[in-house]
N, C-alpha and C positions, 0 to 999 in steps of 0.2 A: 376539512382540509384534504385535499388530493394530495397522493401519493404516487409518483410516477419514476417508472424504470426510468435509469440513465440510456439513452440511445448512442448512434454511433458517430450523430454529429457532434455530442461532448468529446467523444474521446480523440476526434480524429480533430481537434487546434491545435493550437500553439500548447508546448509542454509545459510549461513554465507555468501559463496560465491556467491550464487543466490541471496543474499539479496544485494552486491555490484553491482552486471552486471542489476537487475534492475534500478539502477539510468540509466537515459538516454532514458530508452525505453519507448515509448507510450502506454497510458492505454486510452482505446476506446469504447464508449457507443453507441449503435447505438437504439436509441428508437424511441417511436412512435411521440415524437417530434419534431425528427432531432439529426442527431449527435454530440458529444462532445467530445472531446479527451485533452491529458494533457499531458505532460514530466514528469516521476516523477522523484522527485528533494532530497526525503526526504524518509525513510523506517526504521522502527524496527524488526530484527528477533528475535523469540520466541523458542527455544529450546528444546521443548518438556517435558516431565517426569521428567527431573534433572535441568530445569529452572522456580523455583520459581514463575515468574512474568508470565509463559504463565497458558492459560485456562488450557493445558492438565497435567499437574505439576503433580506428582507423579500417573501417569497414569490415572488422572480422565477421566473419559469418560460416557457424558451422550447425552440426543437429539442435545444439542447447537455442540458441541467438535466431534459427530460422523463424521464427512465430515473430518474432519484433520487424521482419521484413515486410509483413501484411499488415492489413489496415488496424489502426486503433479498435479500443474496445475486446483485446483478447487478454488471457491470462498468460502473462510467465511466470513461470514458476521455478525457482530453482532451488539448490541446496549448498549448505556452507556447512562446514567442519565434517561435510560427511553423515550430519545427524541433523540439521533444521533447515525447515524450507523455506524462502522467501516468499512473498505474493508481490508481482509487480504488473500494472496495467499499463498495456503496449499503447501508445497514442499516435497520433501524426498519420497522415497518408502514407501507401504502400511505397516501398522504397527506402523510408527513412526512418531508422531503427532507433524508437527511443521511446523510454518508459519512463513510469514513476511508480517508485517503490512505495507500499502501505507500511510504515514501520510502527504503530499503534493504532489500537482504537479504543475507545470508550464503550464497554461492553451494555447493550442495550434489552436483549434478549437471549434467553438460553443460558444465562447466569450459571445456573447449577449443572450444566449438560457441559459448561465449557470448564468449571472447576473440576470436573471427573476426569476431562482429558488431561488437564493438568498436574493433577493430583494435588490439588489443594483443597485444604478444611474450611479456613473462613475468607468466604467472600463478601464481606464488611463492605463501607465502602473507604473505606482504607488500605485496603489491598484489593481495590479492581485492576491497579496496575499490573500484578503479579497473574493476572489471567492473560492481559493482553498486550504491555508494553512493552513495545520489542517484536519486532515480524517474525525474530521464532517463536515466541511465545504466542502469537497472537494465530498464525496459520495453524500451532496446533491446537488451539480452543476452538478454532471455528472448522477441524479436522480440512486443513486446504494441503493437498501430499502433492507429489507430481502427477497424481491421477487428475488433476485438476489444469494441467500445463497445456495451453492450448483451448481452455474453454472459453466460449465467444460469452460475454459480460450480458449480452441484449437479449438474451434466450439462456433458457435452462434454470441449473438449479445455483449455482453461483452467480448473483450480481447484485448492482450498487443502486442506491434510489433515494429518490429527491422525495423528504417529508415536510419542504418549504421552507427548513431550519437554514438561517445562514449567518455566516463567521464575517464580521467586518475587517477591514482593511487594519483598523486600530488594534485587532483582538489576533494579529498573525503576526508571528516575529517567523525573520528569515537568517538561517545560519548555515555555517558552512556543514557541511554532509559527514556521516561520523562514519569513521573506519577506513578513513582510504590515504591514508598517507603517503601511496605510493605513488598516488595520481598527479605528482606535480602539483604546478598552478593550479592546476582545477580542484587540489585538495580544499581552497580558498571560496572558492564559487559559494556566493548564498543560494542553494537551490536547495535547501532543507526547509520546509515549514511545517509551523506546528501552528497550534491553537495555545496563547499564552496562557500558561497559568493551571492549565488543564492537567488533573492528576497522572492522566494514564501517558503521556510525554512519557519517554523514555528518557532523556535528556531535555534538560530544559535551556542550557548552554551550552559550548562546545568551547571549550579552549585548547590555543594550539600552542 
């Protein structure tokens, strides 16, 4: 079975659809640690300018938001309460600022390396979730900080790859995006997918 980096023509379609064809693919840390890798299982796309709930919402753009104005295929990375990072891959051609957020994975590799960052004892597999469900949870097992903000996916030591594994259209439920209730209409939008069923989901419904 070939194993092949994701390139920049994935990232740079349609978002919507990029943000489907990531279920399944590996997301790959390689630090001074030891490496760590994960299935991601879970993802929110962000819309750009006409989508209320993302950063760049009616074209804002400042130091955080500049990295989603270049081509798909880089990392954003930011921080919420102060204390957890998100990991979000920038997609679409230059000019059009929009991403899809990683918000779990199914931890594949690095098990033990990513339970020490956590600080957890049993990684069963009854609580893989608790390694990686949840993008803060999950950026700090695979140690992804703002050091990380702006790295290009197609080179280096962070990025995503195809091991042939793929998620049917049957096996992807679509729901609305969690956390944003401030977004309006757009709080409603199904641009959240996950892989059904799949432990490490962070949420498996969303009710409003």
């Amino acid at each position: 079975m070939r194993v092949n980096r994701l390139q920049p023509e994935f990232y740079q379609g349609d978002t919507l659809a990029v943000a489907r064809e990531l279920l399944g693919k590996l997301l790959v840390h390689e630090s001074p640690d030891g490496v760590t890798a994960g299935r991601i299982v879970e993802v929110e796309a962000y819309i750009g300018p006409d989508d209320r709930a993302a950063h760049s919402y009616n074209n804002r753009r400042s130091e955080r938001t500049e990295i989603q104005y270049g081509p798909g295929g880089y990392a954003y990375v930011f921080r919420i309460y102060g204390m957890y990072n998100c990991f979000n891959i920038v997609t679409q051609a230059p000019g059009r600022p929009e991403v899809v957020l990683v918000r779990a994975l199914e931890p594949v590799a690095g098990l033990e390396l990513m339970a020490r960052r956590r600080k957890i004892a049993d990684i069963g597999p009854g609580h893989l979730s608790k390694l990686t469900g949840g993008p803060g949870r999950l950026c700090q097992a695979m140690e992804i900080t703002m050091r990380q903000y702006g790295s290009n996916l197609c080179s280096g030591c962070l990025y995503l790859l195809d091991d042939g594994t793929s998620v049917s259209d049957q096996d992807i439920l679509a729901t609305p995006r969690i956390n944003i209730d401030y977004a309006g209409e757009a709080r409603d939008h199904l641009w959240r997918f996950i892989i059904r069923g799949n432990p490490c989901v962070s949420v498996e419904q969303v009710k409003r």
